[in-house]
Backbone bond lengths (Angstrom), bond angles and torsions (degrees), N, CA, C in turn:
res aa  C-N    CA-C-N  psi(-1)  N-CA   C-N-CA  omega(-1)  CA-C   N-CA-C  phi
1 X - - - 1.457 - - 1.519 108.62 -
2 X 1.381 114.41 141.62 1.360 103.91 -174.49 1.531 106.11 -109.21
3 X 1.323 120.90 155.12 1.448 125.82 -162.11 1.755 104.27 -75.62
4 X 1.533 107.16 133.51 1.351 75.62 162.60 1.343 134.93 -121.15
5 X 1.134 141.80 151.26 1.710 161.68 -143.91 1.309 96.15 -56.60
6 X 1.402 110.59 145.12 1.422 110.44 176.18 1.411 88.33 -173.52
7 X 1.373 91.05 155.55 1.694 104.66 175.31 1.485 129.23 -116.53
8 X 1.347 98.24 172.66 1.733 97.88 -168.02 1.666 105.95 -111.61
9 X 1.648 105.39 131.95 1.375 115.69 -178.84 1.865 87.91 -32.81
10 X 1.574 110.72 162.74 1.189 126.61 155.04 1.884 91.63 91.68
11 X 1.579 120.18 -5.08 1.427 106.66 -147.52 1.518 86.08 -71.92
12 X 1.776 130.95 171.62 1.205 154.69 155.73 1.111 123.96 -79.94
13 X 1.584 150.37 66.93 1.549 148.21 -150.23 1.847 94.73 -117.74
14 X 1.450 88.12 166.22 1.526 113.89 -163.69 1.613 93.39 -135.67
15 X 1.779 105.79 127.68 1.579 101.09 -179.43 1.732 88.16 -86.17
16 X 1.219 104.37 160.28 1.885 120.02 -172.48 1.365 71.31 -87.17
17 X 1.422 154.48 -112.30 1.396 123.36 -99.83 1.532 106.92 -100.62
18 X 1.487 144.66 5.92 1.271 141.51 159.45 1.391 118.59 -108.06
19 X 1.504 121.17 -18.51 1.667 117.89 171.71 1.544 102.59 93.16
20 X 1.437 114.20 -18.11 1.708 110.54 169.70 1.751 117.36 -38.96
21 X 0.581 102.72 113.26 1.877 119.30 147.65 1.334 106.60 -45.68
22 X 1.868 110.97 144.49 1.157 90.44 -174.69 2.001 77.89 -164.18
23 X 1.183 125.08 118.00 1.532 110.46 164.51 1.788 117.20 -97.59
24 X 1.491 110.64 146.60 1.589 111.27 159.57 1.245 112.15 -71.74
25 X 1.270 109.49 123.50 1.914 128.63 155.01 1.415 110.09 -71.64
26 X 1.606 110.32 -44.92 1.920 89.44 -172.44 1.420 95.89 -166.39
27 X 1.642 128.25 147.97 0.461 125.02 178.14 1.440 123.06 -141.50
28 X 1.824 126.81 138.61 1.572 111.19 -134.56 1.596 75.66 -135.56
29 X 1.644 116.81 155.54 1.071 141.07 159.80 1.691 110.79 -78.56
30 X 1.747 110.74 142.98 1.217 114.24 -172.51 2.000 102.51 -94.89
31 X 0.963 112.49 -159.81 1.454 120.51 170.86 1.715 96.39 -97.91
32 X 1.354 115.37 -59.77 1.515 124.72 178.55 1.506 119.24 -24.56
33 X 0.900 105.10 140.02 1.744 107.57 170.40 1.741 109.48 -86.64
34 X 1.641 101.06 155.67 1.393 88.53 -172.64 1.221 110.41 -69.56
35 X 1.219 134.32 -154.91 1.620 155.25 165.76 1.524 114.38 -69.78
36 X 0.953 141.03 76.04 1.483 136.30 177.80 1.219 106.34 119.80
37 X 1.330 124.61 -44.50 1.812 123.30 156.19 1.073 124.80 -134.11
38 X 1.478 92.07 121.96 1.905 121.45 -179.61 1.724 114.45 -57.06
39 X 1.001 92.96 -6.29 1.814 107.16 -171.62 1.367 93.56 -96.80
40 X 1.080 157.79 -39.89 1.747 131.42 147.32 1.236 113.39 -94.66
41 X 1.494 106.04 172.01 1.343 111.76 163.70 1.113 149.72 -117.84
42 X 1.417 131.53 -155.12 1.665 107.32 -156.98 2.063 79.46 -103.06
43 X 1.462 119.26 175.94 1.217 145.44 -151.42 1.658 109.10 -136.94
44 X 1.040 132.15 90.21 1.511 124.00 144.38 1.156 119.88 -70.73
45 X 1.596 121.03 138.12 0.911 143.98 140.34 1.326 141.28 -105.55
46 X 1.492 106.01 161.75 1.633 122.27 -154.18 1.420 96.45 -101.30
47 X 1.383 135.66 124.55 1.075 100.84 175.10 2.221 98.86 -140.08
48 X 1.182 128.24 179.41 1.357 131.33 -145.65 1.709 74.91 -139.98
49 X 1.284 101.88 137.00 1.585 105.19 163.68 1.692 99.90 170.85
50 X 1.486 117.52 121.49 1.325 134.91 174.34 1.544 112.23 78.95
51 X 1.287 106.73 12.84 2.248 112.90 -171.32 1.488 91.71 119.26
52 X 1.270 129.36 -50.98 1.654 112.50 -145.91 1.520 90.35 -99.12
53 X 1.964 92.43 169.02 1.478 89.52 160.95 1.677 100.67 -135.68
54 X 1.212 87.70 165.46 2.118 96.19 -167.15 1.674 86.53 -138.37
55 X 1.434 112.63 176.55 1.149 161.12 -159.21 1.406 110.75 -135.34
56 X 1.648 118.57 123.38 1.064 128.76 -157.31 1.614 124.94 -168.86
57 X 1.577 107.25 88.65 1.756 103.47 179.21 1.329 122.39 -25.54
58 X 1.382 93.08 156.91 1.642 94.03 -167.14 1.451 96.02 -95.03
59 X 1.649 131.23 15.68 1.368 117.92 158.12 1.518 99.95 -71.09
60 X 1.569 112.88 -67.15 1.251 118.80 158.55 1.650 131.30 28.16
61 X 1.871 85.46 -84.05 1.340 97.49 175.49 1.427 133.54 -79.62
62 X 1.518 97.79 -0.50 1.715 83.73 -173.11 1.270 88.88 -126.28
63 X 1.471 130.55 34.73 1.395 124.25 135.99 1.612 127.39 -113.46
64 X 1.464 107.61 12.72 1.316 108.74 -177.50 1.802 100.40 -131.62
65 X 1.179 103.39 -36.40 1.795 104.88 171.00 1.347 115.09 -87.35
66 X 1.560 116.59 160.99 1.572 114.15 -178.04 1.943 84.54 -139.45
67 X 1.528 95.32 152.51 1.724 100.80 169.27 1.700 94.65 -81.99
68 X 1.737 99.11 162.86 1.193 86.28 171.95 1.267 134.34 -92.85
69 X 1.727 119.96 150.68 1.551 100.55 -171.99 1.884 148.75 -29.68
70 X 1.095 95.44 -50.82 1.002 121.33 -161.22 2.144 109.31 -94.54
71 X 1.668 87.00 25.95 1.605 109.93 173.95 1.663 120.31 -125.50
């Protein structure tokens, strides 16, 4: 089984199609099981980008944010 990716409050992400910066404030476990295994679960995150902050699955994030390269 392969682990899956997740990030750490404080992480540094890049949205793919505007280049915004964007950091996680917090990040909370759902009741849901993830996608393919029911044995963890899925991940919201908090995230800060342009003044506001929103809430955002962690499918979400790892199809619209990227870490940054050179990390």
């Amino acid at each position: 089984m392969i682990p899956k990716q997740t990030f750490d409050v404080g992480a540094l992400l890049f949205r793919v199609r505007t280049g915004n910066p964007a950091i996680i404030l917090e990040v909370k476990e759902t009741h849901k099981g993830a996608y393919g295994d029911v044995s963890q679960k899925r991940l919201r995150y908090r995230l800060f980008e342009e003044g506001r902050t929103f809430w955002k699955q962690d499918v979400e994030v790892k199809a619209e944010y990227r870490i940054p390269p050179n990390t």
